[in-house]
C-alpha positions in Angstrom: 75.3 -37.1 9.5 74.3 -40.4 8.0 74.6 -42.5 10.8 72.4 -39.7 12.7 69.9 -39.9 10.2 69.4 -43.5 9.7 69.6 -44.2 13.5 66.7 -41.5 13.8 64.9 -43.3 11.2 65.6 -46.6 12.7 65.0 -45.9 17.1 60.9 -45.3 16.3 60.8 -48.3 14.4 62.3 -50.2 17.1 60.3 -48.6 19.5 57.0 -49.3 17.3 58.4 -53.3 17.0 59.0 -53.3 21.0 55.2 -52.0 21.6 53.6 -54.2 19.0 54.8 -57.6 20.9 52.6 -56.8 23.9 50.3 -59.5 24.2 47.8 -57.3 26.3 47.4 -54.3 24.1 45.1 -55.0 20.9 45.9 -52.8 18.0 43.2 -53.4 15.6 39.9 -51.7 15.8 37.4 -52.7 18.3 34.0 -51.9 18.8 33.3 -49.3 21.3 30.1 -50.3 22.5 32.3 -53.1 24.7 35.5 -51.2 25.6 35.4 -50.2 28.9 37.7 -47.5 30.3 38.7 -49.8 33.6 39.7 -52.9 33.1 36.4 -55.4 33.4 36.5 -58.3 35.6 34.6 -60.9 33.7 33.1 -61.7 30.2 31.1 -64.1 28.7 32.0 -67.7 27.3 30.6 -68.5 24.1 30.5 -72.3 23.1 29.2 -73.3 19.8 27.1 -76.4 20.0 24.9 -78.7 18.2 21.4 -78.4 18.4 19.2 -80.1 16.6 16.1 -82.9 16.4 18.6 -85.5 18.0 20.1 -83.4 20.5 17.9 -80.3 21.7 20.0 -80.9 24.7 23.2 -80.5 25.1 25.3 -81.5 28.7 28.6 -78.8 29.3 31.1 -78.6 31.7 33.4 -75.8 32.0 36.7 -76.1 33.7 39.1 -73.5 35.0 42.2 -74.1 33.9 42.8 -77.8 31.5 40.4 -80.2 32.0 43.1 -82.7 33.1 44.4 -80.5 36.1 41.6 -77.9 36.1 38.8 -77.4 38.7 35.4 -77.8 37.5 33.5 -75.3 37.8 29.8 -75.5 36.0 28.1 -78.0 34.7 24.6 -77.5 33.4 22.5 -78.8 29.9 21.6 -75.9 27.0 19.3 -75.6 24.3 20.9 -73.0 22.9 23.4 -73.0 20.0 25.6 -70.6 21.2 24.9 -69.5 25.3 26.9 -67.0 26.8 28.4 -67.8 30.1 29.7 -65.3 32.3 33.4 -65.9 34.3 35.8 -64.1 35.9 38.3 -63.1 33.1 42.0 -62.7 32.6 41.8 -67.2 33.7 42.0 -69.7 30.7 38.7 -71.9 30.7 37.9 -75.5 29.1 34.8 -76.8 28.1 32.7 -80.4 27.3 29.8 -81.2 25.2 28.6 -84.4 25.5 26.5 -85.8 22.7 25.0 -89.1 22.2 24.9 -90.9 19.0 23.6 -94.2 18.1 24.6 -95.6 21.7 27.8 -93.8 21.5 29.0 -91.2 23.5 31.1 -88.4 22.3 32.3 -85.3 24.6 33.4 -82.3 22.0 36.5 -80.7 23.7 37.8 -76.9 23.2 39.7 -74.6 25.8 40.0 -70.5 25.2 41.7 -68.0 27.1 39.3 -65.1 28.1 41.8 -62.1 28.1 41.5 -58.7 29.4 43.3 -56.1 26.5 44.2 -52.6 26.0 43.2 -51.3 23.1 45.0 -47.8 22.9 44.0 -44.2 20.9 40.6 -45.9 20.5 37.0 -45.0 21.5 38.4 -41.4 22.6 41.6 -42.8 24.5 42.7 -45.7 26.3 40.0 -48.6 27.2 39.7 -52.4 28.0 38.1 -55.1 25.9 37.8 -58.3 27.1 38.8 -61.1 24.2 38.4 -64.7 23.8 36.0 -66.8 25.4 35.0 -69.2 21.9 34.9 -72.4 22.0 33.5 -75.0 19.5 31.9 -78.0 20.7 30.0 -79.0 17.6 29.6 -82.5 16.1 31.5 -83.4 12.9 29.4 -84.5 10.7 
């Protein structure tokens, strides 16, 4: 009667472990207002850059994939601290600031997954939240 007990006890815990290593279910809370109930096919990236008096510029690439191996796939100049870029999602991205200081140039490099996720018993059921997508490319200083 024991062993029954304790191996009820123990089968939803393992059951509850097994779920809760899904990488594409999100079990905190999200925020309705962006959880769609069929999976969305793109999203926005969101770099963080420097702008200021010496750089109300700012050159970016964005990469699918590393930037090493990647394919390029934008490359335009913000004035924006923080534009939104929309992709495909469900790819891994990389992105490049390039700033110029005193003669030197420095290229700011960050690389984020933009990931399509369940959330589940949410919003009034099941529904898709797309996650990722930041990347900061802001100067040291």
């Amino acid at each position: 009667m024991k062993k029954l007990l304790s191996l009820s006890l123990l089968l939803p815990l393992l059951f509850w472990l097994a779920g809760s290593c899904n990488k594409d279910v999100i079990y905190e809370d999200v925020d309705c207002s962006v959880c769609f109930a069929n999976p969305p096919d793109s999203g926005y990236l969101r770099p963080e850059l420097t702008i200021d008096r010496d750089h109300p510029r700012v050159p970016v690439a964005v990469y699918e994939g590393d930037i090493e191996t990647g394919t390029l796939l934008l490359q335009d100049t913000f004035a924006l601290p923080t534009p939104r870029i929309l992709m495909p999602a469900g790819r891994r991205y990389a992105m490049t600031a390039t700033y110029i200081r005193g003669g030197d140039t420095i290229i700011a490099v960050d690389g984020d997954e933009l990931a399509i996720k369940k959330a589940v018993g949410q919003c009034g059921g099941t529904c898709y939240v797309v996650t990722g997508g930041f990347f900061d490319l802001r100067l040291k200083r």
